[in-house]
Every structure is written in C-alpha cells, then in structure tokens.
C-alpha positions as CSV (number, residue, x, y, z in Angstrom):
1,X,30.5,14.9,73.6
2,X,32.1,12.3,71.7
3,X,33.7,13.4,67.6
4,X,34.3,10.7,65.1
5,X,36.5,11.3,62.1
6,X,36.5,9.3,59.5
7,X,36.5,8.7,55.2
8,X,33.1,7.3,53.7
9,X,33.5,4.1,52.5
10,X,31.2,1.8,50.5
11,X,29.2,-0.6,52.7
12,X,26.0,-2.9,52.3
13,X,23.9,-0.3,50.8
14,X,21.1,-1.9,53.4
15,X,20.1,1.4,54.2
16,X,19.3,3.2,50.9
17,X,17.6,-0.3,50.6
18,X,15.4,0.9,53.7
19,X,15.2,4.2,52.4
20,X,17.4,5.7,54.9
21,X,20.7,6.2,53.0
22,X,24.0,6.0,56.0
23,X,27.3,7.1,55.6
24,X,29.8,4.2,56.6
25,X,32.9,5.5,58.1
26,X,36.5,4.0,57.9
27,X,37.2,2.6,61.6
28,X,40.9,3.4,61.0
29,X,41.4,6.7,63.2
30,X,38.2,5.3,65.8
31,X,40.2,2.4,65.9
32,X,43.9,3.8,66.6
33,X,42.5,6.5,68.6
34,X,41.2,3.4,70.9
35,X,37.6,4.8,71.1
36,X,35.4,2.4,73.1
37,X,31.5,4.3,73.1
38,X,28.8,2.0,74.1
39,X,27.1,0.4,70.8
40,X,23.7,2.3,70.6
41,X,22.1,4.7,67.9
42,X,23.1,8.3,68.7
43,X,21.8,11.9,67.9
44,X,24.5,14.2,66.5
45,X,25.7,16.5,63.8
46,X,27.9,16.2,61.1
47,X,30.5,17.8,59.0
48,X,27.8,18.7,56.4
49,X,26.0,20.7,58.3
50,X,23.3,18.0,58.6
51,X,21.5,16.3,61.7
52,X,22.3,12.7,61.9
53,X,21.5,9.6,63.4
54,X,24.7,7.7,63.9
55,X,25.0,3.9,64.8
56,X,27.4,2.6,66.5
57,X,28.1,-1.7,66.6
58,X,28.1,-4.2,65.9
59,X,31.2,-5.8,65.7
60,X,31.7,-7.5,62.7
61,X,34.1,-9.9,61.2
62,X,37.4,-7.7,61.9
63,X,36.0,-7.1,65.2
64,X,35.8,-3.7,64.7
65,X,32.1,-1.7,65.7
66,X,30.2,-0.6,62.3
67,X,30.2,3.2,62.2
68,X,27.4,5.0,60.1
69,X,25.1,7.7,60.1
70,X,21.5,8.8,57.8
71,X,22.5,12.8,57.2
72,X,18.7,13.9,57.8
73,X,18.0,15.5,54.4
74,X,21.7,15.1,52.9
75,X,21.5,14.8,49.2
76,X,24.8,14.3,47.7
77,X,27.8,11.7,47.0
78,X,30.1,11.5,50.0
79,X,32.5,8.2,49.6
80,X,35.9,8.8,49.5
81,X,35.8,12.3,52.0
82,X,36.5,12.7,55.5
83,X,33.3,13.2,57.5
84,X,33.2,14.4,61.1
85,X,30.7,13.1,63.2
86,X,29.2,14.5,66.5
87,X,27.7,12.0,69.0
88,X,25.2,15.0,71.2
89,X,22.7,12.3,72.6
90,X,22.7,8.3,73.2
91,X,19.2,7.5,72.0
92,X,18.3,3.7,72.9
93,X,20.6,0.3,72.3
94,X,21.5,-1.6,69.4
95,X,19.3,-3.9,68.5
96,X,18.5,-6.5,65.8
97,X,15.0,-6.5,64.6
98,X,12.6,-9.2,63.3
99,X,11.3,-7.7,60.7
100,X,12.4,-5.1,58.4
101,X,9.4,-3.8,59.0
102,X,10.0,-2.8,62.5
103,X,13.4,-1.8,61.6
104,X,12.0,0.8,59.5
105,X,9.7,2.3,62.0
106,X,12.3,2.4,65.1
107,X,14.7,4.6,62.5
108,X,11.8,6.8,61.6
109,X,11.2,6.8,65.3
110,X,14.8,7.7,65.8
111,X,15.3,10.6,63.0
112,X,11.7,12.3,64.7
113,X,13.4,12.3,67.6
114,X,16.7,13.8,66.5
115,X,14.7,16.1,64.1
C-alpha cells in the first residue's frame, strides 16, 4: 500500500469539464519523499472518507508525474487542504485516448470498478 500526501491545488479543470471533478495534489512531499509508483490509474481511499480513483503520470513540463484523484461522490471545495491519498489497487496503464469520448467511458469504467 502506497500513501500520498499532499495540498490541493488548482489544475486544468479538464475533469469537472468531463464531469468527473479530480483533486490535483502538490508533488512537493511525493517529490522529496522520492516516490517512484508506476504511472497508471489506481483504486484507493482518501482522507475524506471517500473512494477514489487516483492517476498517476504523466510527466509534465517540470518533469514531475500529475497526481489527482475523482473522490466518488465528494461534494465540497478542497484546494488549499492537505489530502491523504491511499493507492489499494493498480487498475490498468496510463493512457491517452482519441477521443474524449472514450476517455469518458474508460473512467466510468474505472470508478464501477473501484465502486
């Protein structure tokens, strides 16, 4: 079992474009803490109390890995506060997708699974 600490920060907003709203964490502690997990989506827990399906990679421009999670059924505001996440279960690969279309369905996929 792998934690991840770390405050949410504001990111692309791709995923509340999607409909599936992430929480983008602060790669400071993964990143002095020299955490290398294989870049994949994940089924954990959170701090919240909440199921989540956590993403981890790409690297982007830093090249630090993107670190975010959809908190299946979180309601709420969380930027700015220290989230703990639990990876419990590597799910499949990162992958980019053609269409947003089939992005969409492999993270509904993803959260039935974790669910």
């Amino acid at each position: 079992m792998v934690i991840i600490i770390g405050k949410v920060i504001k990111g692309e907003q791709y995923g509340r474009k999607l409909g599936f709203p992430t929480a983008n964490l602060d790669r400071r502690e993964y990143n002095r803490k020299g955490l290398k997990i294989k870049f994949g989506v994940y089924a954990g827990t959170s701090s919240t109390g909440h199921k989540a399906a956590i993403v981890i990679g790409p690297m982007d421009k830093k090249g630090l890995p993107k670190l975010e999670a959809h908190l299946i059924g979180y309601k709420g505001n969380l930027y700015g506060k220290k989230v703990t996440l639990t990876l419990i279960k590597y799910l499949r690969p990162f992958k980019k997708f053609k269409t947003e279309g089939e992005l969409k369905q492999a993270i509904a996929k993803d959260i039935k699974a974790i669910k």
